[in-house]
C-alpha positions as CSV (number, residue, x, y, z in Angstrom):
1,X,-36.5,25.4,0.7
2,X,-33.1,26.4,-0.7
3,X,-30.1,23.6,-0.5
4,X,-26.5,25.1,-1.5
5,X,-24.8,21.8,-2.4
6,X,-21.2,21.8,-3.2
7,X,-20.1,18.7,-5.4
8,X,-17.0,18.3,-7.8
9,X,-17.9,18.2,-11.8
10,X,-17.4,14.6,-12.5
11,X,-19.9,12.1,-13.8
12,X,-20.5,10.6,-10.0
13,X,-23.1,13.0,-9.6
14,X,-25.2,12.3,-12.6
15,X,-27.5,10.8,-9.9
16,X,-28.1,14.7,-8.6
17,X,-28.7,15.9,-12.0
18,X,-31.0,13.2,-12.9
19,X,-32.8,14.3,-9.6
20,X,-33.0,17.9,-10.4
21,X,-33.6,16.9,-14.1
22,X,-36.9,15.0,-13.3
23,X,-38.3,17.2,-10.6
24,X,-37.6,14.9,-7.7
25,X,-36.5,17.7,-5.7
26,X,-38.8,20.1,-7.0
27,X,-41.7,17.1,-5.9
28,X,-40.5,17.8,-2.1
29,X,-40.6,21.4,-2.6
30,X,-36.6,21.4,-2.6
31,X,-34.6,24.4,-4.9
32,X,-31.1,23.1,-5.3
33,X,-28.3,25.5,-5.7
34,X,-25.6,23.6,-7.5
35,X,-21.9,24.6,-6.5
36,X,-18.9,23.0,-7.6
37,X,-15.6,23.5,-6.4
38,X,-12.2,23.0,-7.9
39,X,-10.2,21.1,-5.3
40,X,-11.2,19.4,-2.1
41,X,-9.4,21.9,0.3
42,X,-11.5,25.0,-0.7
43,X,-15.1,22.3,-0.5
44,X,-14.1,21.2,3.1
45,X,-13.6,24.6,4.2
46,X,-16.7,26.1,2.8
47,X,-18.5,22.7,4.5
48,X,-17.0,23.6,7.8
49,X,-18.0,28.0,7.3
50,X,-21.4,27.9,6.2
51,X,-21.3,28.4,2.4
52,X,-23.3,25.5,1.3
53,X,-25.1,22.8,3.7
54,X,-24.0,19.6,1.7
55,X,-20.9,18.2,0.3
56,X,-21.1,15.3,-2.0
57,X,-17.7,14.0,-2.5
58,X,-14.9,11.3,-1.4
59,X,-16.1,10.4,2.6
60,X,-12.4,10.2,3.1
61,X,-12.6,14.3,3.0
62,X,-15.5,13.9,5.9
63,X,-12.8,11.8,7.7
64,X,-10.4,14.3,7.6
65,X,-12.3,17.0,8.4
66,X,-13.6,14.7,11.7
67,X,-10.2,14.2,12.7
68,X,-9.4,18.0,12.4
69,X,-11.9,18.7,15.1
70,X,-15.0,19.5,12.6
71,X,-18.7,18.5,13.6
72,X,-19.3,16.5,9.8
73,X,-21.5,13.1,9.3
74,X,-21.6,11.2,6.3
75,X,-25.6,10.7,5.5
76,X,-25.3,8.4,2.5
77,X,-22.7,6.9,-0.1
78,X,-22.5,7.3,-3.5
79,X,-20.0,5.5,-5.6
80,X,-17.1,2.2,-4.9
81,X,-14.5,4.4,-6.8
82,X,-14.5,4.3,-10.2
83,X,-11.3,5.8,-10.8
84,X,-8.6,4.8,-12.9
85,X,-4.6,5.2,-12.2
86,X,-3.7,7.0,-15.6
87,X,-0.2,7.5,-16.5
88,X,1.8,9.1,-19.9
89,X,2.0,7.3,-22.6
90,X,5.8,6.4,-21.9
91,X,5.1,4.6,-18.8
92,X,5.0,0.8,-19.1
93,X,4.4,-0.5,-15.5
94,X,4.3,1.1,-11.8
95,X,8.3,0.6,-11.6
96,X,8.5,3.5,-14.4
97,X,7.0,6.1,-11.9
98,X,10.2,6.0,-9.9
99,X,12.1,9.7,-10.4
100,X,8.3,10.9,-11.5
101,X,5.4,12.9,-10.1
102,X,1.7,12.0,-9.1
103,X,-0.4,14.4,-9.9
104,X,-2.9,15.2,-7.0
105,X,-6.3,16.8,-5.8
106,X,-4.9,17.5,-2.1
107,X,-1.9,15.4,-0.6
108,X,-3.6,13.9,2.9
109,X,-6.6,12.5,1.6
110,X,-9.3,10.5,-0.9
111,X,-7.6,9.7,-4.0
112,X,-4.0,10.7,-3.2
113,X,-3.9,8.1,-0.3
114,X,-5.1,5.4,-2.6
115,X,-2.6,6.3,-5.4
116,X,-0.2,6.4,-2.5
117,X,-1.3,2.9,-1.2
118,X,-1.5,1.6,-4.7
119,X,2.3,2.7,-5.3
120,X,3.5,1.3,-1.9
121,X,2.2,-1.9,-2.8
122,X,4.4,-2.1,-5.8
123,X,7.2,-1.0,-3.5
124,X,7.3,2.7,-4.5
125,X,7.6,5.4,-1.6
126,X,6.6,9.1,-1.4
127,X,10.2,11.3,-1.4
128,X,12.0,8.2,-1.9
129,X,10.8,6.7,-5.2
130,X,9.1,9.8,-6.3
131,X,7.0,13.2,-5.4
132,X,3.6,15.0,-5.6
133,X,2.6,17.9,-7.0
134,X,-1.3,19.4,-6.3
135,X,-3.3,19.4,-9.4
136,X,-6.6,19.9,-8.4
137,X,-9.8,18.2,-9.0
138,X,-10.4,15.4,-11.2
139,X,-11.2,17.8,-14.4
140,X,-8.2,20.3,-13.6
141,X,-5.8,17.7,-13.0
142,X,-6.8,15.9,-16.0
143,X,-5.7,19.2,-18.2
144,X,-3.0,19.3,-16.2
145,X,-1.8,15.4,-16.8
146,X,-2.4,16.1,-20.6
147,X,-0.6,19.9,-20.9
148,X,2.4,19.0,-18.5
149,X,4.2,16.4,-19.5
150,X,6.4,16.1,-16.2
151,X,2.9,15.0,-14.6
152,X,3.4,10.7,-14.7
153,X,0.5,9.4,-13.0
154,X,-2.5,10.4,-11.7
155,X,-6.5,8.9,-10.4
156,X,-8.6,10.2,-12.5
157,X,-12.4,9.0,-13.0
158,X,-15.3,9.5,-15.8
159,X,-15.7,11.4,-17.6
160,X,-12.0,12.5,-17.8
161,X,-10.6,9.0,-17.3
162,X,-12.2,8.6,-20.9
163,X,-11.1,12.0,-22.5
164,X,-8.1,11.6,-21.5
165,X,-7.0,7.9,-23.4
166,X,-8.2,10.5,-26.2
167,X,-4.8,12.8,-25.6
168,X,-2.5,9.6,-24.8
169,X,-3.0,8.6,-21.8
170,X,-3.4,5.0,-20.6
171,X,-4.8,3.0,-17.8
172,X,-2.6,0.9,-15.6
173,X,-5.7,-0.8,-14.1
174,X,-8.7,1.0,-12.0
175,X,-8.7,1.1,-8.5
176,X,-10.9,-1.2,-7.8
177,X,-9.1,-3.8,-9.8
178,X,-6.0,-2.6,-7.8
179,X,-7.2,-1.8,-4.1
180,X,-10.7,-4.1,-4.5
181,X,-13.6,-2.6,-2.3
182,X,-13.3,1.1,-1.4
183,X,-16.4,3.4,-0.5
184,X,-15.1,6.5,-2.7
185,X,-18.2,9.1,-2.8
186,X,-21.3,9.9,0.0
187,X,-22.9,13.0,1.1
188,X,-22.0,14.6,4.3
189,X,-22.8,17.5,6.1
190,X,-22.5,19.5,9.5
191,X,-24.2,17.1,12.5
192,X,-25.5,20.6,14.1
193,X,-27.1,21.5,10.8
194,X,-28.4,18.0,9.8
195,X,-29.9,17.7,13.5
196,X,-31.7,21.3,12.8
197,X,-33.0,20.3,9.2
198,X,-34.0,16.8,9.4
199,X,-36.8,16.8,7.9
200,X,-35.1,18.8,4.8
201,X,-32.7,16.7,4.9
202,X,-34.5,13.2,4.6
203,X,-36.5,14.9,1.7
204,X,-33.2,15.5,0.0
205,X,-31.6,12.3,0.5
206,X,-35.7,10.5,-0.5
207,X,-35.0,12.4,-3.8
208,X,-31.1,11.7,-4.3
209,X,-32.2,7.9,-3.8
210,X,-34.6,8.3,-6.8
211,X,-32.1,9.7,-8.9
212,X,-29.6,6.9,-8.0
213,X,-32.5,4.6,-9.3
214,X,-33.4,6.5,-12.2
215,X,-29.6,6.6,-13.6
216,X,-29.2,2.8,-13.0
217,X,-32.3,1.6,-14.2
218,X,-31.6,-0.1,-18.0
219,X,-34.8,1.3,-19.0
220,X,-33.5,4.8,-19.1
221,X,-29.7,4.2,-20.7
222,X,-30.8,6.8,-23.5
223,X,-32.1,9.5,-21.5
224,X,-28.8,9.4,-19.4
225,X,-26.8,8.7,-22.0
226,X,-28.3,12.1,-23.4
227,X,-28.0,13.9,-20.1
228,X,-24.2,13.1,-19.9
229,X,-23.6,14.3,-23.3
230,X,-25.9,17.6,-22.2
231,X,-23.9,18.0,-18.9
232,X,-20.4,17.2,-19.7
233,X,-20.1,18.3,-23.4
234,X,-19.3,15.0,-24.1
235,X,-19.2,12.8,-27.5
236,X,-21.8,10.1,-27.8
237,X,-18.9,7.5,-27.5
238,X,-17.6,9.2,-24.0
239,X,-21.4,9.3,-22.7
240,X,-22.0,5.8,-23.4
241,X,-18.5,4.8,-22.1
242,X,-18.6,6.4,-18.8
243,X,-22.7,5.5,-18.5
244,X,-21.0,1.9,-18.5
245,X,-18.7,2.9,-16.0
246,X,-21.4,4.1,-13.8
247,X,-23.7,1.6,-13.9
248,X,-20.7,-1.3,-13.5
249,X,-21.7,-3.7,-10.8
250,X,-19.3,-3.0,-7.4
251,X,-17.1,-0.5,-9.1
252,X,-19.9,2.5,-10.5
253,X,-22.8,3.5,-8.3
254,X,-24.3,1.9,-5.5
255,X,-27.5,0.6,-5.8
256,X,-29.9,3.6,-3.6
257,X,-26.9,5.3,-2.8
258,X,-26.1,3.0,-0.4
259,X,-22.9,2.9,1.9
260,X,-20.3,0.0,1.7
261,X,-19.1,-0.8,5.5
262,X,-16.5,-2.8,3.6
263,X,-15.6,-0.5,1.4
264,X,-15.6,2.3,4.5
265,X,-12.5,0.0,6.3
266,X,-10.8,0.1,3.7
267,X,-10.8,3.6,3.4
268,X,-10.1,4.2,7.2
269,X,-6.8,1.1,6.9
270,X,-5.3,3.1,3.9
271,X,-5.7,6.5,5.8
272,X,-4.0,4.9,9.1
273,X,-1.5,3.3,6.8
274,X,-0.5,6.2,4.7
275,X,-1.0,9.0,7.4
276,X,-0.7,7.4,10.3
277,X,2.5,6.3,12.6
278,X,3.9,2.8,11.8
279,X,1.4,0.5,12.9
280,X,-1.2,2.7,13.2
281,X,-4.6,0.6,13.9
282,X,-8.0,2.3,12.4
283,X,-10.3,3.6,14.3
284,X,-13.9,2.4,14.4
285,X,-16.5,3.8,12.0
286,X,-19.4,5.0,13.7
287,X,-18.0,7.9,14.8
288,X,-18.1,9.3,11.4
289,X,-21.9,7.8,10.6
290,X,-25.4,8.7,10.8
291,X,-27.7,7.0,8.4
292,X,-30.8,8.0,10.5
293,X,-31.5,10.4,7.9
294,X,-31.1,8.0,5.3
295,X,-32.9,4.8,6.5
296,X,-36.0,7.3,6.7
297,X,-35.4,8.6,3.1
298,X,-35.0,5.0,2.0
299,X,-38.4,4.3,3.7
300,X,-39.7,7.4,1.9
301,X,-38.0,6.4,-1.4
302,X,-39.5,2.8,-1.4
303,X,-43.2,3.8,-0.8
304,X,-43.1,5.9,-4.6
């Protein structure tokens, strides 16, 4: 059976390529069409028209799409976030964004929020203190960061986040180090289409799990290491820099892919915060959950 799975071109799906890489799919007679899509906007509407059947990306994007009236589920999660808030060269501390712009994938959710929550919490306010301009996905906006040089600040994860400290950028801390837990990445689909193809679907995520394993097990650092390098044309020093990053406990990839309720709050507080009217309470998460799919995959996964 054929899969059309729309993901962005960062390192967070190494797990995927692993899977595809060591037959796991092909084991559960799965094809996987590989898409990848510059900026969140154009993967959420191809999601919601029929173009692919699975999204892997921020779950905030699932979010958004829920609350715009679209049938999605997350399935699974991914990643905590291992983005980093990346500035010019020039910048010295949050304060020094004032007057500046962040450069973002799409304005009203995932990463922008956070970068959003992350300046409020040093006091800075969008329009006020300083503006946002759409830079598209993490690899885009990373040329973009390094080319323009009105572009201050942006989130900006591995590989890039390593690529760029190579054309002058620097770190002002990671997310998690300035937000703490925060479920970034998951799968999600359509509901309709996940209730029509369960049983596709379960084989998927049972082979997704495995490739979560096989990326975070020590034993094979070199063979990922290699398949970095292979995927994102990257230096041996990048590889090995963003498998670290990957692999870091409560910052990289979840252990099995699993989903971090914690993690998921905080993602639903920032969105009421930053979106939201003035005291705007989150709503409760299982509206936007089915791991049905997944607990039987995990089941599947553990008997290999």
């Amino acid at each position: 059976m054929l899969l059309r799975v729309n993901i962005f071109n960062t390192s967070s799906n190494l797990p995927l390529l692993a899977a595809i890489a060591n037959g796991y799919f092909a084991q559960r007679e799965l094809v996987i069409e590989l898409q990848t899509t510059p900026n969140s906007d154009q993967q959420r509407a191809g999601l919601a028209e029929g173009r692919f059947e699975i999204a892997h990306a921020a779950v905030d994007n699932a979010v958004a799409m829920i609350e715009a009236g679209k049938d999605v589920v997350i399935v699974c999660g991914g990643d905590a976030g291992m983005n980093e808030f990346m500035v010019r060269a020039e910048i010295d501390c949050m304060a020094d964004l004032r007057g500046k712009l962040l450069a973002v994938d799409a304005p009203h959710t995932a990463y922008a929020l956070a970068a959003k929550k992350i300046l409020k919490n040093h006091g800075l306010l969008e329009g006020r203190d300083y503006d946002v301009k759409l830079a598209g996905g993490t690899g885009p906006r990373s040329a973009a960061m390094v080319a323009d040089a009105q572009l201050a600040a942006g989130m900006i994860n591995p590989p890039f986040s390593f690529l760029v400290r190579e054309k002058g950028l620097k770190s002002l801390g990671s997310q998690f180090s300035l937000l703490g837990p925060y479920q970034a990445t998951g799968a999600f689909v359509m509901r309709p289409w996940a209730r029509d193809n369960a049983d596709a679907l379960i084989r998927y995520l049972t082979a997704y799990v495995e490739g979560q394993r096989h990326v975070m097990n020590p034993s094979n650092r070199d063979a990922t290491v290699a398949l970095l390098v292979r995927s994102f044309k990257l230096s041996p020093e990048v590889a090995a820099g963003t498998y670290e990053a990957l692999v870091a406990p409560g910052s990289g990839l979840a252990p099995d892919a699993g989903f971090s309720g914690e993690g998921f709050e905080s993602v639903l507080a920032i969105r009421a915060e930053m979106e939201g009217p003035t005291g705007s309470v989150p709503p409760a998460s299982g509206r936007y959950l089915d791991f049905s799919f997944y607990e039987r995959a995990f089941a599947a996964a553990r008997m290999t």
